[in-house]
C-alpha positions as CSV (number, residue, x, y, z in Angstrom):
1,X,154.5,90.8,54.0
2,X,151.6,88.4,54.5
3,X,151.8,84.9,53.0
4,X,149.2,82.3,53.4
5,X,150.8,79.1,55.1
6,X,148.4,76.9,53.6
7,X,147.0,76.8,49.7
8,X,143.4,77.4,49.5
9,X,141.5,74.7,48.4
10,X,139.2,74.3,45.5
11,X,136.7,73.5,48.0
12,X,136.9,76.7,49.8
13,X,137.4,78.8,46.6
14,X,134.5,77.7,44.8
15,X,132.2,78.0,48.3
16,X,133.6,81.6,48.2
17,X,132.6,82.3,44.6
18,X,129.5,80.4,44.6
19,X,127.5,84.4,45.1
20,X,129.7,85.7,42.1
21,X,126.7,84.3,39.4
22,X,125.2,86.8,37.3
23,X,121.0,88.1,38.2
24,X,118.6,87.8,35.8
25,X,117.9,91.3,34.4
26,X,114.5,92.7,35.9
27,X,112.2,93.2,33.5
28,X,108.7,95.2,33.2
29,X,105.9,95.5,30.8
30,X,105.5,98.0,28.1
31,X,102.1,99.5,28.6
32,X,101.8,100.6,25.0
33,X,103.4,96.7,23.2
34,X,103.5,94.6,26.5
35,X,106.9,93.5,25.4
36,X,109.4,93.0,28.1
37,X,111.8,95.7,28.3
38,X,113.9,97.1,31.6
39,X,112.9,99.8,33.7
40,X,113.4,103.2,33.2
41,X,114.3,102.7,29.8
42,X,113.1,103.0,25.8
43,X,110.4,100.1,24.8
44,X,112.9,98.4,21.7
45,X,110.1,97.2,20.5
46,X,107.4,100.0,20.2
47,X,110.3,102.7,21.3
48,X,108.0,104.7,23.8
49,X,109.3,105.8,27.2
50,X,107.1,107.7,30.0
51,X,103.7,107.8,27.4
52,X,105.2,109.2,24.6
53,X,107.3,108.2,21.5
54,X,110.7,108.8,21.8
55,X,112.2,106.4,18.5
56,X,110.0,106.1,15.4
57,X,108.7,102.7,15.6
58,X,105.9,100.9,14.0
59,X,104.1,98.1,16.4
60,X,104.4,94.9,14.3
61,X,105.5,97.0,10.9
62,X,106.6,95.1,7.8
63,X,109.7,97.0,8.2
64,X,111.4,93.8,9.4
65,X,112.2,91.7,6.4
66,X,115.0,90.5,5.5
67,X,117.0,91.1,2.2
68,X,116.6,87.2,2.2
69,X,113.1,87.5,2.4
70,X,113.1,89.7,-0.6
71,X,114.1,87.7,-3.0
């Protein structure tokens, strides 16, 4: 069985795993809201996919308050 003669460095391990970061998500604009959302996916903002409405959203409804905000 193969055993390394030599331990590996932190040096070398960390140049290694220097291209394991994570990428920004890509993002594109809703054409209805102009929110940022990812491609090929529901606006959850406005919930519109492909020109038509797929989730029952209001566009800057007064559906969002809090029971804090209630009281």
């Amino acid at each position: 069985m193969a055993v390394p003669k030599k331990r590996t460095s932190s040096a070398r391990r960390d140049k290694r795993r220097a291209t394991h970061t994570a990428s920004v998500p890509r993002t594109n604009e809703c054409p209805r809201c102009h929110s940022p959302r990812l491609p090929h996916r529901v606006c959850p903002v406005c919930g519109t996919y492909a020109g038509r409405e797929v989730i029952a959203h209001e566009v800057g409804g007064a559906d969002s308050a809090t029971p804090r905000d209630a009281e």
